[in-house]
C-alpha positions, -999 to 999 in steps of 0.1 A, spaced: 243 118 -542 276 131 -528 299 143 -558 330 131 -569 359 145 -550 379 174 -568 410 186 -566 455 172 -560 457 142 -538 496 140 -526 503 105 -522 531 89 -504 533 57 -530 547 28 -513 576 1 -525 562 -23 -549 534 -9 -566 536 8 -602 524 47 -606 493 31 -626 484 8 -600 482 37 -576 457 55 -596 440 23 -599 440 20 -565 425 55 -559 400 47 -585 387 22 -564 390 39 -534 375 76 -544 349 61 -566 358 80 -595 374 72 -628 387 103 -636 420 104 -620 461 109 -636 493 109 -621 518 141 -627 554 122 -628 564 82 -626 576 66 -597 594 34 -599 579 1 -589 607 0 -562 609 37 -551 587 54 -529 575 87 -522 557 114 -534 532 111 -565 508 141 -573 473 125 -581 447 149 -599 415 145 -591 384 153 -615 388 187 -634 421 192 -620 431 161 -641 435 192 -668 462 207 -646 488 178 -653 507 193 -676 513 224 -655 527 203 -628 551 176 -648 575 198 -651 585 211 -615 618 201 -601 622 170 -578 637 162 -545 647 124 -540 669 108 -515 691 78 -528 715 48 -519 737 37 -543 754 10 -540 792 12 -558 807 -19 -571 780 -37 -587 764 -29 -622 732 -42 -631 711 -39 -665 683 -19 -650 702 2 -628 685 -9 -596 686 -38 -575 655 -56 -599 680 -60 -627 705 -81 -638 740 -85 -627 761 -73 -656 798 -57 -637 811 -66 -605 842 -46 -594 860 -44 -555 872 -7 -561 850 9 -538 869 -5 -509 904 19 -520 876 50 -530 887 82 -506 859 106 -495 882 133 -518 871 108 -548 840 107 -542 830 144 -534 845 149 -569 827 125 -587 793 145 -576 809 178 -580 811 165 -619 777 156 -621 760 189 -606 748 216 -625 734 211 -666 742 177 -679 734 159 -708 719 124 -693 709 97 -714 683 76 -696 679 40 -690 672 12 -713 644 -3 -685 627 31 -686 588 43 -694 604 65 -721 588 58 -756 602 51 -785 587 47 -818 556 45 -795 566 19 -769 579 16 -737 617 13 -733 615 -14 -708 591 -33 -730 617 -36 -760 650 -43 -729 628 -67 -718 626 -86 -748 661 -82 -753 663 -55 -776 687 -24 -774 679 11 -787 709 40 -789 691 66 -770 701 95 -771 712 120 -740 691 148 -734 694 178 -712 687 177 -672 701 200 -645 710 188 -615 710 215 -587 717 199 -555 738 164 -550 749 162 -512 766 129 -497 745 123 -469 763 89 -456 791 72 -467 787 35 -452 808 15 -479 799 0 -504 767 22 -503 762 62 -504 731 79 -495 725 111 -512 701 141 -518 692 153 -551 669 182 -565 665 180 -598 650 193 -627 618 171 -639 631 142 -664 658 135 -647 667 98 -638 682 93 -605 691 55 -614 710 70 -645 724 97 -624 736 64 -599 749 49 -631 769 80 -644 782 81 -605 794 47 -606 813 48 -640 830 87 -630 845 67 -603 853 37 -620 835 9 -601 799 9 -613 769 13 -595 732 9 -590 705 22 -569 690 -2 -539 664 26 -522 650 55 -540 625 82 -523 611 115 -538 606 137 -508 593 166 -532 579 175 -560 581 220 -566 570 229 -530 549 199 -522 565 176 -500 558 142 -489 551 154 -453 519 162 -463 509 134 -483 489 102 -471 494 65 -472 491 50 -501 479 20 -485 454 36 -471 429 57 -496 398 48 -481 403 73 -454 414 108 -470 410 137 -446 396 165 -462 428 184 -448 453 165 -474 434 177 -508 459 203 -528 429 231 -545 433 238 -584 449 271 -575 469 258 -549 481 239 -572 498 262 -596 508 286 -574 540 285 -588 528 301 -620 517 340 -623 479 346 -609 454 367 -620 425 375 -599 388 387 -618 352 394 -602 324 368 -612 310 384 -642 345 383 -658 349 345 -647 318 339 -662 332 347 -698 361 330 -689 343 304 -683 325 302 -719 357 306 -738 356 343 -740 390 361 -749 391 393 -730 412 428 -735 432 435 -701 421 467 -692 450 483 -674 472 512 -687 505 509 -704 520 483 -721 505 445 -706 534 419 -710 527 387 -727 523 357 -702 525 318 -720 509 304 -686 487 321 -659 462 309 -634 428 331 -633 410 329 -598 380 346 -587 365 341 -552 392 323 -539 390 293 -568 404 287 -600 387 294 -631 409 285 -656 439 284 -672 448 311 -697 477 333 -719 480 370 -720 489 379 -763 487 413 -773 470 426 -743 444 396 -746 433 373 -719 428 342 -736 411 312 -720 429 279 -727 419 254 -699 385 261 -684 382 247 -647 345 267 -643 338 261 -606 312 273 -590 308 312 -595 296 337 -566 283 372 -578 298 408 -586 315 421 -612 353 432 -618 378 437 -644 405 415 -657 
């Protein structure tokens, strides 16, 4: 029986579809149950959506939080209650048409850099245990309240009036239709999004990703490994016999002179693979997410 496959699928998810119905649709098509997603997409935007496959489905949580790249259009003039073009009409205004490009460029130059963003009512945010967009949906309001974000890059890619097409990298949690909405009020006109696309998430971009219509047919070349995975977090490479332990759970002194810095977060690889996820306390390697992958022979040191 061939085994489940392993390892990051990089989808590019397309317009319509919900972040679950993706992994419901790579259920289907990968024949395996045991599949997460490592950021929300919305129904409308497309784009890049991390899928962990088997064992790496353990890794989620060490890939939420990279930054995001998105491109946008926002179109100024017109407010609606979800902050995209799904929602509800709620302001209208003609401003945009006596808006200079001096205006505008200073209206993003506000909202780059740390900003405390408070996110949309239609939102997958929980509160008191549900959904956001569940409670807007039945009418309800909740005062949410704003919450830190950093916004590194906002560029004006196009100015075709009423709409702007921008870039944004951002940090994870950050909500580009809010940003849109923050846009449209620093400039006094309102403003929703009509197109949103994440081009990257850390340094995976969408280039490499495959169709999400199209799952049946993954090319072995597309999978993301465990360890390529985190590479953005400090790696530690160990012979088999110490992978081994590892493997069991073992906590294991660091055997190297001087003082050993404490690390919250580091891969372990051995023989190219990852092996699991661990902490270095007090000079300890301590296992914390076992991957245990196959194993080859030797010994080594951690």
């Amino acid at each position: 029986m061939t085994p489940p496959p392993e390892g990051v699928l990089p989808v590019d998810k397309p317009r319509g579809p919900t972040s679950h119905d993706m992994v419901a649709r790579a259920r289907r098509a990968l024949g395996t149950r045991k599949i997460g997603h490592t950021g929300t997409l919305d129904p409308f935007a497309t784009g890049l959506l991390l899928l962990c496959v088997g064992r790496t489905t353990r890794l989620s949580e060490y890939l939420t939080g990279m930054d995001k790249r998105y491109e946008a259009v926002a179109r100024l003039g017109v407010a609606t209650d979800t902050l995209d073009l799904e929602g509800r009409v709620v302001a209208e205004s003609s401003g945009w048409a006596e808006l200079s490009a001096d205006e505008i460029e200073t209206a993003l130059g506000e909202l780059r850099g740390p900003l405390d963003q408070v996110p949309p009512q239609f939102s997958a945010k929980k509160v008191r245990g549900e959904a956001m967009h569940r409670r807007a949906r039945r009418g309800e309001r909740v005062e949410l309240e704003a919450r830190p974000v950093v916004i590194h890059e906002l560029e004006l890619l196009a100015w075709k009036p009423p709409e702007l097409r921008l870039e944004v990298r951002c940090s994870s949690g950050t909500y580009i239709r809010a940003l849109a909405r923050d846009l449209g009020e620093a400039l006094g006109v309102g403003a929703h999004l009509t197109e949103l696309r994440r081009t990257a998430v850390g340094s995976f971009s969408v280039d490499r990703a495959v169709d999400g219509d199209h799952l049946e047919t993954v090319p072995e070349e597309a999978w993301i490994s465990g360890l390529e995975a985190v590479r953005h977090l400090p790696r530690r490479t160990v012979g088999a016999e110490v992978a081994r332990a590892l493997a069991q759970g073992r906590p294991l002194p660091l055997r190297e002179p001087g003082e050993v810095p404490d690390e919250p977060v580091v891969a372990v690889a051995c023989d190219g693979a990852l092996v699991a996820m661990a902490e270095v306390s007090s000079g300890v390697l301590k296992p914390r997410k076992v991957l245990a992958p196959e194993l080859g022979q030797g010994g080594g040191t951690p």
